[in-house]
PyMOL Python script that loads the backbone (N, CA, C, O; Angstrom):
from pymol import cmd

cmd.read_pdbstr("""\
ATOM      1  N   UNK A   1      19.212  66.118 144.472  1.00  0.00           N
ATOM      2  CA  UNK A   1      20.050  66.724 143.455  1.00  0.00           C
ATOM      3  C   UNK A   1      20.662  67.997 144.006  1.00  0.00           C
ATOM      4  O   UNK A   1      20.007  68.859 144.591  1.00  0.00           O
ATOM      5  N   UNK A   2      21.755  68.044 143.813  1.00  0.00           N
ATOM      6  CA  UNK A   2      22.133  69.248 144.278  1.00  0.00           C
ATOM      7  C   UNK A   2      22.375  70.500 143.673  1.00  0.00           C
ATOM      8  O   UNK A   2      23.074  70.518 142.660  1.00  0.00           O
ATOM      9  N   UNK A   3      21.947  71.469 144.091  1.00  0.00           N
ATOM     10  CA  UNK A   3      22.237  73.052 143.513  1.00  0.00           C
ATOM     11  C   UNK A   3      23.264  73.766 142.923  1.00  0.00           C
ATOM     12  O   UNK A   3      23.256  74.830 142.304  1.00  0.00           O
ATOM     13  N   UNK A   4      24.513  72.682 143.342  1.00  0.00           N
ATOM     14  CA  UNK A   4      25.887  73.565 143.120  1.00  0.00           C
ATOM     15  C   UNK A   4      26.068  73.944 141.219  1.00  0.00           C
ATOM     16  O   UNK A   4      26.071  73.190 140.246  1.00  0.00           O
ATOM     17  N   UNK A   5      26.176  75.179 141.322  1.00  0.00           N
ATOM     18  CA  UNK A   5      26.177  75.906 140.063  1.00  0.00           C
ATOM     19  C   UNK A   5      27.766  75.045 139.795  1.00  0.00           C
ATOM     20  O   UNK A   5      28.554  74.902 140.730  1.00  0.00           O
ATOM     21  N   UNK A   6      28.088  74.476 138.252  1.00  0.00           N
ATOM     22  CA  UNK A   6      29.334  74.408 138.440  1.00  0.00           C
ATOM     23  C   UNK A   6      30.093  75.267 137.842  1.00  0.00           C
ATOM     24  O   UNK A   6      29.699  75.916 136.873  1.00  0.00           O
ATOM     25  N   UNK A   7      31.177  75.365 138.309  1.00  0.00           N
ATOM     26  CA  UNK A   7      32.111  76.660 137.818  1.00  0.00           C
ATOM     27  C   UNK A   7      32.611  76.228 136.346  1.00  0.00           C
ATOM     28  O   UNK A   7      33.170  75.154 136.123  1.00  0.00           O
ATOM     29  N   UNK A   8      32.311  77.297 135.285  1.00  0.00           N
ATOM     30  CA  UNK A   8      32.838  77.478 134.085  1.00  0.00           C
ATOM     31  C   UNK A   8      34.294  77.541 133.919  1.00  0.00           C
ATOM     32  O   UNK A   8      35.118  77.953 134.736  1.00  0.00           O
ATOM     33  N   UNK A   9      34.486  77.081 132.762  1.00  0.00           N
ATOM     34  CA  UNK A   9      35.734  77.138 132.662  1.00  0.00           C
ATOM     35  C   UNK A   9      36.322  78.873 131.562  1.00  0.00           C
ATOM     36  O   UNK A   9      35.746  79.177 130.517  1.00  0.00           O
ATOM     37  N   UNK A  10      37.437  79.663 132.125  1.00  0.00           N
ATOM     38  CA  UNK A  10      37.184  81.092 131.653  1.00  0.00           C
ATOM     39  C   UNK A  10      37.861  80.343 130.445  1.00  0.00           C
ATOM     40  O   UNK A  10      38.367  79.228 130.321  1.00  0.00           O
ATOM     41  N   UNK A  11      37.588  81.820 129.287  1.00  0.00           N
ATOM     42  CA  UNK A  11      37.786  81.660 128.109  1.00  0.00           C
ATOM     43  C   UNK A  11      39.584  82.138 128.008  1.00  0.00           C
ATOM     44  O   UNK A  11      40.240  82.490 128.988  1.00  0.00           O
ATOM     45  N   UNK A  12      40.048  82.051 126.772  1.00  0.00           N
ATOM     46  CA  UNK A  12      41.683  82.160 126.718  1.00  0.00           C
ATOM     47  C   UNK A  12      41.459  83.778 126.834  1.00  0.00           C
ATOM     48  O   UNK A  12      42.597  84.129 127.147  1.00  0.00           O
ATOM     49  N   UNK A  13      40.646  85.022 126.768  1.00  0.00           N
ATOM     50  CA  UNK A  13      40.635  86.518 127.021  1.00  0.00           C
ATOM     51  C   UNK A  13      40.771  86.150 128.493  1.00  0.00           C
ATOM     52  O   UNK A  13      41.891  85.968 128.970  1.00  0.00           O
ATOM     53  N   UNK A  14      39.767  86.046 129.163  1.00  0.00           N
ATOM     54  CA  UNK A  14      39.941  85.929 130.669  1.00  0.00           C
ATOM     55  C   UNK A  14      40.897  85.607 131.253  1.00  0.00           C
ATOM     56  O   UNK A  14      41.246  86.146 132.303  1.00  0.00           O
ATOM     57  N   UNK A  15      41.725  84.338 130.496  1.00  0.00           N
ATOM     58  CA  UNK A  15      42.526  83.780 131.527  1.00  0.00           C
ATOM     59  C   UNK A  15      43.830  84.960 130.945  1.00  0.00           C
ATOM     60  O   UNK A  15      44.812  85.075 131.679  1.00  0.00           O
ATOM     61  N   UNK A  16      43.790  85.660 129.847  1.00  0.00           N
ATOM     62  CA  UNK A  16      44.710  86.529 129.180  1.00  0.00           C
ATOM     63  C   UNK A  16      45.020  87.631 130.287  1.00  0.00           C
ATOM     64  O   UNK A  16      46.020  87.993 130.907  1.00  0.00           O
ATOM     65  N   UNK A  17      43.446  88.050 130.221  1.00  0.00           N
ATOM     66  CA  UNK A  17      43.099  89.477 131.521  1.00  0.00           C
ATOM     67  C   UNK A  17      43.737  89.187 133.101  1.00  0.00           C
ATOM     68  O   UNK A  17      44.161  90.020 133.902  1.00  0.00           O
ATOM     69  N   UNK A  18      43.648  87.775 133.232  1.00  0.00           N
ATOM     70  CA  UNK A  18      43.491  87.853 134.829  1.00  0.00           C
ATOM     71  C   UNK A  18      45.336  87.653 134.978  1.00  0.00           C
ATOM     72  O   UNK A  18      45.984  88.210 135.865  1.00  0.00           O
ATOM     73  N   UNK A  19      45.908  86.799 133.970  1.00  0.00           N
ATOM     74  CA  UNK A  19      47.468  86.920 133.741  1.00  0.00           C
ATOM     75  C   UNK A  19      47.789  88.635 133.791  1.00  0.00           C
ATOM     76  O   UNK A  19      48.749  89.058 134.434  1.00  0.00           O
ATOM     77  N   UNK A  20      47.035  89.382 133.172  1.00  0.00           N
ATOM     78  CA  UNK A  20      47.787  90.548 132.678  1.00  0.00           C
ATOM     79  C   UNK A  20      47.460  91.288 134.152  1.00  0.00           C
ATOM     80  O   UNK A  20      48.242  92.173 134.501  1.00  0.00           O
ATOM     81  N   UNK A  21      46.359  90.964 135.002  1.00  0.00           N
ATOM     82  CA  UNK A  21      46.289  91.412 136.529  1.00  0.00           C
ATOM     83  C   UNK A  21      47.047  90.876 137.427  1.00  0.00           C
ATOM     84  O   UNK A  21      46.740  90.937 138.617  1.00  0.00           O
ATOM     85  N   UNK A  22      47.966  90.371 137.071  1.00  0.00           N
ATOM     86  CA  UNK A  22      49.083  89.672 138.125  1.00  0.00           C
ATOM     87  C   UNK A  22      48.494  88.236 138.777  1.00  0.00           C
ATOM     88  O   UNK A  22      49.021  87.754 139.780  1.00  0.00           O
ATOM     89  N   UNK A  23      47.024  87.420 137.917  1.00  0.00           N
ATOM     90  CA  UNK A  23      47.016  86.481 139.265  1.00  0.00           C
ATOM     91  C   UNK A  23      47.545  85.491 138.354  1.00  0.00           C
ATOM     92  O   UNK A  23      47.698  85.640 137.141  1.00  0.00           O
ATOM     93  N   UNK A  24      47.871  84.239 139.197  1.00  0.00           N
ATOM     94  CA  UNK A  24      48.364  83.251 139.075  1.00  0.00           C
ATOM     95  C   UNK A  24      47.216  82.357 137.651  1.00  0.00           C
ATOM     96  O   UNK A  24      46.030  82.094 137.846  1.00  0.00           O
ATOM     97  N   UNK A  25      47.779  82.125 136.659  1.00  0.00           N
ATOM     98  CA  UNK A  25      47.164  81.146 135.837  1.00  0.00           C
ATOM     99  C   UNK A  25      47.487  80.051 135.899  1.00  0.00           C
ATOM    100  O   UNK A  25      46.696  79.262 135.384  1.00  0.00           O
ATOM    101  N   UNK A  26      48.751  79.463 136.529  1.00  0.00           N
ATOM    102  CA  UNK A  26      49.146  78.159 135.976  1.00  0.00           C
ATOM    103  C   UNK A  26      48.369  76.962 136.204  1.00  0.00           C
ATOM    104  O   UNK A  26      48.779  75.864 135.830  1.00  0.00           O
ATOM    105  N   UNK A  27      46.855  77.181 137.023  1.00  0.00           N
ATOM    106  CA  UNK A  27      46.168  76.101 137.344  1.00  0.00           C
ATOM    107  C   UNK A  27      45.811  76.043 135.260  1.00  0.00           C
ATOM    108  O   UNK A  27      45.915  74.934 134.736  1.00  0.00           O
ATOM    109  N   UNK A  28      45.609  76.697 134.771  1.00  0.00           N
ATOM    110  CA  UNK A  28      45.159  76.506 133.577  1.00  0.00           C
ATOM    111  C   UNK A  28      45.806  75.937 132.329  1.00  0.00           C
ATOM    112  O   UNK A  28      45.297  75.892 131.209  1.00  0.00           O
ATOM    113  N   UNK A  29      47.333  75.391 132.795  1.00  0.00           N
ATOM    114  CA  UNK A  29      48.300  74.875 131.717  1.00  0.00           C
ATOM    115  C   UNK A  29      48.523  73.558 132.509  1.00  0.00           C
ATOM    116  O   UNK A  29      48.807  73.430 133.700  1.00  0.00           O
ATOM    117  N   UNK A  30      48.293  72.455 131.403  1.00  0.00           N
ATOM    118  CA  UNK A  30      48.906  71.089 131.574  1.00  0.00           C
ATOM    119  C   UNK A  30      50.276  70.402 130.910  1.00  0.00           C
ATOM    120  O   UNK A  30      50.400  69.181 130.818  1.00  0.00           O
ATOM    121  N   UNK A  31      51.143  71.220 130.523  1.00  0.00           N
ATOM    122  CA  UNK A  31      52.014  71.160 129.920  1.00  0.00           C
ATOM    123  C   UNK A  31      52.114  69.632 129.097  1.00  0.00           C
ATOM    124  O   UNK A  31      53.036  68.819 129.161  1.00  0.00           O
ATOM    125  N   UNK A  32      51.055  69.559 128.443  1.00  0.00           N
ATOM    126  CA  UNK A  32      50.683  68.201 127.612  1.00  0.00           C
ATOM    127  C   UNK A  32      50.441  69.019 126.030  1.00  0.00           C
ATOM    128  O   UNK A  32      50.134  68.315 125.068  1.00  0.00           O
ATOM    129  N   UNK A  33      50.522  69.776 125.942  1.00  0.00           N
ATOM    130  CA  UNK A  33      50.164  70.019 124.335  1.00  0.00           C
ATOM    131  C   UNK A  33      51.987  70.591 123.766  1.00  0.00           C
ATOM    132  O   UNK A  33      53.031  70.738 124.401  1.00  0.00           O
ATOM    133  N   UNK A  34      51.639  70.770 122.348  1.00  0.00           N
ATOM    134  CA  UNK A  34      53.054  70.861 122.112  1.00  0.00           C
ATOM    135  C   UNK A  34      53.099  72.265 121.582  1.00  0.00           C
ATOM    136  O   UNK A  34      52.075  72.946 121.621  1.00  0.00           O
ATOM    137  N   UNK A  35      54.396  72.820 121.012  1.00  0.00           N
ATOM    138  CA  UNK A  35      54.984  73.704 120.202  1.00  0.00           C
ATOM    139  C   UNK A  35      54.011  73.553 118.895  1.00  0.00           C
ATOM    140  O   UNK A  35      53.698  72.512 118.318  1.00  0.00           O
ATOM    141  N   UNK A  36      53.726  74.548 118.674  1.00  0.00           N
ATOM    142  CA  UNK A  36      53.630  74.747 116.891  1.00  0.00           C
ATOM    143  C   UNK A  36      54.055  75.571 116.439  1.00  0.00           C
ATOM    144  O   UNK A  36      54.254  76.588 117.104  1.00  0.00           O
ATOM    145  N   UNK A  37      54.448  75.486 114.846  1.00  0.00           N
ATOM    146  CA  UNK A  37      55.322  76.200 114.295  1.00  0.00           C
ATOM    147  C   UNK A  37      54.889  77.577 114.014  1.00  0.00           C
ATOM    148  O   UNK A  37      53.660  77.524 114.052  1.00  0.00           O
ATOM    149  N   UNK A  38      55.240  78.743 113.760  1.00  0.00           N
ATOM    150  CA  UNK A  38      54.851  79.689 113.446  1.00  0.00           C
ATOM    151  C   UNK A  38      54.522  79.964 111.919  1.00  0.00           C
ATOM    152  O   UNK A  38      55.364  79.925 111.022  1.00  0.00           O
ATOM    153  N   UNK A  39      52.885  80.311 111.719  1.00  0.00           N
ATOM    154  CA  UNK A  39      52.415  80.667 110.401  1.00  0.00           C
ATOM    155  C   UNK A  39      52.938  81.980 109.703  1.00  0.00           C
ATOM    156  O   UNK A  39      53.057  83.142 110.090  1.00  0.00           O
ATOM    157  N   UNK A  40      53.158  81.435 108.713  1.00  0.00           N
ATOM    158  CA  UNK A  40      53.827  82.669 107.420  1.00  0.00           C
ATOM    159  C   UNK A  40      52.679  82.820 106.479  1.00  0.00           C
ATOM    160  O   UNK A  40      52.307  81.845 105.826  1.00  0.00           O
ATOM    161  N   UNK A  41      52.171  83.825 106.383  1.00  0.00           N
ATOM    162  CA  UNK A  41      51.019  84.185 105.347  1.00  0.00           C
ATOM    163  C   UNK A  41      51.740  84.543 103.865  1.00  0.00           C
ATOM    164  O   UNK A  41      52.636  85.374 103.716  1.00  0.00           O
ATOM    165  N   UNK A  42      51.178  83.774 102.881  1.00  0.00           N
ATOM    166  CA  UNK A  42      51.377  84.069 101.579  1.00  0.00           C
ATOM    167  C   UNK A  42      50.117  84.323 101.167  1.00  0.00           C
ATOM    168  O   UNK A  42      49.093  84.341 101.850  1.00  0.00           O
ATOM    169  N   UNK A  43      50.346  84.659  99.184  1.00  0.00           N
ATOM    170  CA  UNK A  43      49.269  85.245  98.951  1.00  0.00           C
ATOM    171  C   UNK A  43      49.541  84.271  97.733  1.00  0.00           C
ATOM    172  O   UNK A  43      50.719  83.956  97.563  1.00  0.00           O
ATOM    173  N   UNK A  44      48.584  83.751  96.856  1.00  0.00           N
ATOM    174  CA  UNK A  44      48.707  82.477  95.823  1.00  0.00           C
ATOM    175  C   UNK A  44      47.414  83.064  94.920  1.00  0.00           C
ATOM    176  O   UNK A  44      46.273  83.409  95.226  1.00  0.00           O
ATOM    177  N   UNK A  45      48.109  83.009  93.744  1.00  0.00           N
ATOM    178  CA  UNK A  45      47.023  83.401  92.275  1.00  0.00           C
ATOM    179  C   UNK A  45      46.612  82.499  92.031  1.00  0.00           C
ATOM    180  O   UNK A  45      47.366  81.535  91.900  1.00  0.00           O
ATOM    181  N   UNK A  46      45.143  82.346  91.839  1.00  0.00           N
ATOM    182  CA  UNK A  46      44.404  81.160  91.010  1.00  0.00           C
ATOM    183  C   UNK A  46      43.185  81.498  89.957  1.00  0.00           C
ATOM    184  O   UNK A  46      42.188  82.176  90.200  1.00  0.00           O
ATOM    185  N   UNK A  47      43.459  80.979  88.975  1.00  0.00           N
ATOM    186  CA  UNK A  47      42.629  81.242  88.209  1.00  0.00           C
ATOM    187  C   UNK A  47      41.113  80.992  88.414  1.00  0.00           C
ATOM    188  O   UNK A  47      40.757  79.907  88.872  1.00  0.00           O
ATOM    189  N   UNK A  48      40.050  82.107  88.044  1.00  0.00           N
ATOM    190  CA  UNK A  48      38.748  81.623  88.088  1.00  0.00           C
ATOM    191  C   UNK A  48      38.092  80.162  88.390  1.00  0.00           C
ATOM    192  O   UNK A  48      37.464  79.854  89.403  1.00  0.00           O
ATOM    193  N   UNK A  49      38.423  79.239  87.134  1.00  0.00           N
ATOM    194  CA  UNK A  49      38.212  78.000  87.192  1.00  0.00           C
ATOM    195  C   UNK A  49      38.553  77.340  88.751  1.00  0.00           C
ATOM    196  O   UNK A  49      37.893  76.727  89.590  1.00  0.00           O
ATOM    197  N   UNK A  50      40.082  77.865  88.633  1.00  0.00           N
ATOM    198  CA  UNK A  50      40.580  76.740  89.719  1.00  0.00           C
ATOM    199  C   UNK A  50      39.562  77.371  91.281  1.00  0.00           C
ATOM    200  O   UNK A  50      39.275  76.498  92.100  1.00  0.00           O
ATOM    201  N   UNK A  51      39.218  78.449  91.500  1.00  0.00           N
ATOM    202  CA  UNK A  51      38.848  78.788  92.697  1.00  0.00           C
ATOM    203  C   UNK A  51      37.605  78.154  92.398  1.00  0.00           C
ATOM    204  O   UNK A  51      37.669  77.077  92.989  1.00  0.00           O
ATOM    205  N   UNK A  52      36.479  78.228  91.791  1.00  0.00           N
ATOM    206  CA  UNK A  52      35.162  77.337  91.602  1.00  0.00           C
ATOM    207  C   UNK A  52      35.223  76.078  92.251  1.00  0.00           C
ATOM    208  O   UNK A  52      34.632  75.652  93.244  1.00  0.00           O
ATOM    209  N   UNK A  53      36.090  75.550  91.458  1.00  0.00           N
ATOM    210  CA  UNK A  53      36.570  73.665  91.524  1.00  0.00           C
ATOM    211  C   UNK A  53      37.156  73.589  93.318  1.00  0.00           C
ATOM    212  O   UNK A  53      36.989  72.645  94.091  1.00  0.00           O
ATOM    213  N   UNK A  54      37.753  74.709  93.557  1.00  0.00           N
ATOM    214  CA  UNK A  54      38.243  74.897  95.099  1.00  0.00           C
ATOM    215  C   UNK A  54      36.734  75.082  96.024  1.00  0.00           C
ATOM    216  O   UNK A  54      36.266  74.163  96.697  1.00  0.00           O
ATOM    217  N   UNK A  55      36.302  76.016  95.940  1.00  0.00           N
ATOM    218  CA  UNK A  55      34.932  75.929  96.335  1.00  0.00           C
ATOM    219  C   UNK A  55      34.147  74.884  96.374  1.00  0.00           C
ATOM    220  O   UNK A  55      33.665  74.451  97.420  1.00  0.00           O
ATOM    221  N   UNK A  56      33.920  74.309  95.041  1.00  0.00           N
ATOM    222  CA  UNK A  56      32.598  73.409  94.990  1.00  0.00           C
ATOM    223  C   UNK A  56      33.334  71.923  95.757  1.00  0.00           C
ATOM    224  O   UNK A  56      32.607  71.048  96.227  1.00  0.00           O
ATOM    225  N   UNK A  57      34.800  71.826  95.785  1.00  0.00           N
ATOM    226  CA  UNK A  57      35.103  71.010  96.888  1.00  0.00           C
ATOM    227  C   UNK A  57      35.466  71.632  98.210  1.00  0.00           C
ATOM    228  O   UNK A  57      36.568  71.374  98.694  1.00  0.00           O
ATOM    229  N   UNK A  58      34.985  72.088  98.564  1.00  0.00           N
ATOM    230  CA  UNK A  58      35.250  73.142 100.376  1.00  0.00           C
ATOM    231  C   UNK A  58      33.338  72.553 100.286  1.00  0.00           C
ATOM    232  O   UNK A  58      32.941  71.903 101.253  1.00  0.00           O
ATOM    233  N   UNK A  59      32.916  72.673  99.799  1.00  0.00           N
ATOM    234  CA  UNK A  59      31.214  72.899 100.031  1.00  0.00           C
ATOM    235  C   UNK A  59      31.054  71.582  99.986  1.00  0.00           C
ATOM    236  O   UNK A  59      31.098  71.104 101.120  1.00  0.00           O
ATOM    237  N   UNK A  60      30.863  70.684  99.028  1.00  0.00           N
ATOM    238  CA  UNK A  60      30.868  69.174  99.245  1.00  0.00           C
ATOM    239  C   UNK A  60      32.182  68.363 100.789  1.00  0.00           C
ATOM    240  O   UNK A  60      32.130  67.156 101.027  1.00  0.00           O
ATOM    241  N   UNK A  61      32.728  68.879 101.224  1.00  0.00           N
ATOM    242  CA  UNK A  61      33.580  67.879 102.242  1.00  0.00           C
ATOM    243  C   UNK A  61      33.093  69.003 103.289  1.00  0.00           C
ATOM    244  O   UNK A  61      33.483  68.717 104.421  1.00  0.00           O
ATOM    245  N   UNK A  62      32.216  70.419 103.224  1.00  0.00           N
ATOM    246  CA  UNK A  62      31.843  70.911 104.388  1.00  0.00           C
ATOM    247  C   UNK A  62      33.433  71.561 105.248  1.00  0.00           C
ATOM    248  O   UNK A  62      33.321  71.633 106.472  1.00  0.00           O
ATOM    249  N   UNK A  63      34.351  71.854 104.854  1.00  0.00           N
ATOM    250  CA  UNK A  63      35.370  72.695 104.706  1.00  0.00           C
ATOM    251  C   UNK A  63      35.760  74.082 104.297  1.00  0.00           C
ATOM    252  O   UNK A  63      35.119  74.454 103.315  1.00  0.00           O
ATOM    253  N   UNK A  64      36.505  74.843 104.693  1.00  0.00           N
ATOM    254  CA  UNK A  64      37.202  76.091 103.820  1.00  0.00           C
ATOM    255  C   UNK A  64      38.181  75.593 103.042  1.00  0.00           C
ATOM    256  O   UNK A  64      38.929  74.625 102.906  1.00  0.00           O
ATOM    257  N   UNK A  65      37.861  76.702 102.555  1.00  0.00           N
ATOM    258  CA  UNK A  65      38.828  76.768 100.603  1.00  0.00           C
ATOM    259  C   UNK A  65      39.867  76.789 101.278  1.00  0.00           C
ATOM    260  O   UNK A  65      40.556  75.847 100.886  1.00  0.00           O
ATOM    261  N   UNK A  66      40.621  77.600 102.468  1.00  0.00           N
ATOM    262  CA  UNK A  66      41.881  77.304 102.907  1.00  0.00           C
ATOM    263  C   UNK A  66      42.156  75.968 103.390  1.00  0.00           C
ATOM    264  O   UNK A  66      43.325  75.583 103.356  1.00  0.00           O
ATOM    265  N   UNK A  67      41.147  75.118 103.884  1.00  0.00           N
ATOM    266  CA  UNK A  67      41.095  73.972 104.181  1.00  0.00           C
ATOM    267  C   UNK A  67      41.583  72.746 103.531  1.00  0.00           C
ATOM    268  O   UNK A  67      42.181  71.783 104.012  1.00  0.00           O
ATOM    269  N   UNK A  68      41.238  72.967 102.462  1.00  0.00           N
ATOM    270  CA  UNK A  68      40.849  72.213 100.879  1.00  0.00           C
ATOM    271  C   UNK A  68      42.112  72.001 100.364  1.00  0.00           C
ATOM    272  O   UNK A  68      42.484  70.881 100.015  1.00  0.00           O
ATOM    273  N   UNK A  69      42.963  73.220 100.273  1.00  0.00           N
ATOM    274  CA  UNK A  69      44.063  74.358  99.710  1.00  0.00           C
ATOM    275  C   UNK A  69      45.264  73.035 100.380  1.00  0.00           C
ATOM    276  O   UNK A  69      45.863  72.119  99.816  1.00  0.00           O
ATOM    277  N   UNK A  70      45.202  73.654 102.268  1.00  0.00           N
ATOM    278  CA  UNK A  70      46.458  73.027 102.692  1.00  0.00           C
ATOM    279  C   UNK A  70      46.546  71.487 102.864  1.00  0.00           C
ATOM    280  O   UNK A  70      47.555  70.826 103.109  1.00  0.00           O
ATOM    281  N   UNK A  71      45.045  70.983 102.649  1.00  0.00           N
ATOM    282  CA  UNK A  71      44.929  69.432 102.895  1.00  0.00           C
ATOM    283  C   UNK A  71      45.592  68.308 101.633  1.00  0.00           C
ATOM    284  O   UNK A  71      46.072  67.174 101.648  1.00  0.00           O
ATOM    285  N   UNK A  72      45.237  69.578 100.354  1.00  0.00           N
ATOM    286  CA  UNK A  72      45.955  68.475  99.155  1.00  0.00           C
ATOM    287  C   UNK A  72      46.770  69.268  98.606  1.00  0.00           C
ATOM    288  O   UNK A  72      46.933  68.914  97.439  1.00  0.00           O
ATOM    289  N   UNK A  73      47.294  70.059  98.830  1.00  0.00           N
ATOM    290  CA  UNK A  73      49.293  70.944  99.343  1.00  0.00           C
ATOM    291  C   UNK A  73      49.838  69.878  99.962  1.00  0.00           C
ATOM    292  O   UNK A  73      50.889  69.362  99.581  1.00  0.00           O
ATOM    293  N   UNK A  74      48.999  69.382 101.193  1.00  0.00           N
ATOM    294  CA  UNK A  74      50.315  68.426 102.381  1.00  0.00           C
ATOM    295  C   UNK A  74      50.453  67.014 101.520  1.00  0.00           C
ATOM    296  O   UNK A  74      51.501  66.379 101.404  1.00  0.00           O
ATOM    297  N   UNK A  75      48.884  66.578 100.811  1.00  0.00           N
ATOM    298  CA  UNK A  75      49.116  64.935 100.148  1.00  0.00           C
ATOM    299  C   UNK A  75      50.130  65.675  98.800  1.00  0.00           C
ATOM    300  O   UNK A  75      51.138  64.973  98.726  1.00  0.00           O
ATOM    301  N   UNK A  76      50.167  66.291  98.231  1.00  0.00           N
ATOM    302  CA  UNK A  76      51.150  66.322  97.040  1.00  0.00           C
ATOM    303  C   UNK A  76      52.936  66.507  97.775  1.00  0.00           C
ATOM    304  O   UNK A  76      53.786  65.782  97.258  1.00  0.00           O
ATOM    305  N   UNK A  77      53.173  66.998  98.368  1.00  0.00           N
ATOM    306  CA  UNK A  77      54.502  67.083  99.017  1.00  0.00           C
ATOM    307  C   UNK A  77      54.595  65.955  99.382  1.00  0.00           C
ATOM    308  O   UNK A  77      55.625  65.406  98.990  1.00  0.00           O
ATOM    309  N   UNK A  78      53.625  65.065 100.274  1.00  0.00           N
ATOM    310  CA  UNK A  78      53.886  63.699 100.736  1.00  0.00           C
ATOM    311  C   UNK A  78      54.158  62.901  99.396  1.00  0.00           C
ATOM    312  O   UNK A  78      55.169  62.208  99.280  1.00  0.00           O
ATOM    313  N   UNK A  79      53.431  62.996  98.619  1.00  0.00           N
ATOM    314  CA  UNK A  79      53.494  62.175  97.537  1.00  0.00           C
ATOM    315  C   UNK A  79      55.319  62.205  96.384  1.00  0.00           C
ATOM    316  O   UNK A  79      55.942  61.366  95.733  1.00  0.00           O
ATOM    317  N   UNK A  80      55.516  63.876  96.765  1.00  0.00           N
ATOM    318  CA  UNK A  80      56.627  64.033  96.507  1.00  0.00           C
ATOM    319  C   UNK A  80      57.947  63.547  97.054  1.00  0.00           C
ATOM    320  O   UNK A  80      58.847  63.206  96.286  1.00  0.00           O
ATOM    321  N   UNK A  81      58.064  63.515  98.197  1.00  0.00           N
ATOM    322  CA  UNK A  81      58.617  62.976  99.200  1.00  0.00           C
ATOM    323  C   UNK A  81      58.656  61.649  98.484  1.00  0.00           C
ATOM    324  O   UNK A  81      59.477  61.344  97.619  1.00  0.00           O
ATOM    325  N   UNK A  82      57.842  61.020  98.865  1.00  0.00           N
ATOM    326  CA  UNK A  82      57.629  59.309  98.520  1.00  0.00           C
ATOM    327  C   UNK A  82      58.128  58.938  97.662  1.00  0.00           C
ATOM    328  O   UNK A  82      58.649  57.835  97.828  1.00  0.00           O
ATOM    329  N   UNK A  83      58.266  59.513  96.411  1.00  0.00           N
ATOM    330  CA  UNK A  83      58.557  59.332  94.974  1.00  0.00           C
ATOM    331  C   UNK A  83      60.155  59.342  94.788  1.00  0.00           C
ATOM    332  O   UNK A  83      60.960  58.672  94.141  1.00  0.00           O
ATOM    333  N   UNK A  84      60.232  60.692  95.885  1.00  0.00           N
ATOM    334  CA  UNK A  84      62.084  60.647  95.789  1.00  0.00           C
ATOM    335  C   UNK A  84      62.903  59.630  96.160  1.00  0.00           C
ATOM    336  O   UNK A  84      63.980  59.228  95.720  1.00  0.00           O
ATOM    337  N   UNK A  85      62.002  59.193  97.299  1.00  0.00           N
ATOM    338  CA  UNK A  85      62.296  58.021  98.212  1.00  0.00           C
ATOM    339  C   UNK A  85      62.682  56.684  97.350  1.00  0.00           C
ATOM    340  O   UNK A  85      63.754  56.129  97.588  1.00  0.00           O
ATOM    341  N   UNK A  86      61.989  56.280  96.562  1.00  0.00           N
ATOM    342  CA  UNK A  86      62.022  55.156  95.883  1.00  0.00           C
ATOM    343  C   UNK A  86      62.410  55.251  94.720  1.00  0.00           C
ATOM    344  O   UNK A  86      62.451  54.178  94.118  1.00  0.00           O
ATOM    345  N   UNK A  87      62.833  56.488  93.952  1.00  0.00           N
ATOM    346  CA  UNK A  87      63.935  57.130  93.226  1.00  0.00           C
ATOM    347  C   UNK A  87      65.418  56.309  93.552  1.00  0.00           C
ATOM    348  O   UNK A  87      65.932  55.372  92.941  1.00  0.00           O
ATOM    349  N   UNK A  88      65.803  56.924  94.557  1.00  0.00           N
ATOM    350  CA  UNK A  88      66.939  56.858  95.327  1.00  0.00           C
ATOM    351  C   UNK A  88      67.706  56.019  96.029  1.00  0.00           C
ATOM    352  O   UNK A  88      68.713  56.435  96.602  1.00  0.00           O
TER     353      UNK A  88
END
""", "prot")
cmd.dss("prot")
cmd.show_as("cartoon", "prot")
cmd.util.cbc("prot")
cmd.orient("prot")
């Protein structure tokens, strides 16, 4: 068996630091992942009730409440979408 320690892979600070020291990173990009869009933070009122009912489903599916929030945000727009669709 052999001894060779294997080399870790650095974390995104490190590879941040060693960019910001002039060395070469590009062994660390596979130009296989894509663009994502840039997040806009809002702020959304919910009543008591509704944050509970948000919770006690974040805790049963083992999720965050933001989780919960944008997962059935995206099925109601889809659903909206769909509806126009066959409207039209």
């Amino acid at each position: 068996m052999s001894k060779t320690a294997k080399k870790k892979k650095p974390t995104a600070d490190e590879i941040a630091e060693m960019a910001m020291s002039g060395k070469d990173i590009s062994r660390y990009f596979t130009n296989k992942g894509g663009m994502r869009p840039p997040v806009k933070r809002v702020n959304v009122d919910f009543t008591l009730d509704m944050l509970k009912e948000l919770d006690a489903l974040a805790k049963e599916l083992n999720i965050s409440r933001q989780a919960v929030i944008k997962t059935y945000l995206r099925q109601a727009l889809d659903q909206h979408y769909i509806a126009r669709q066959t409207q039209g």
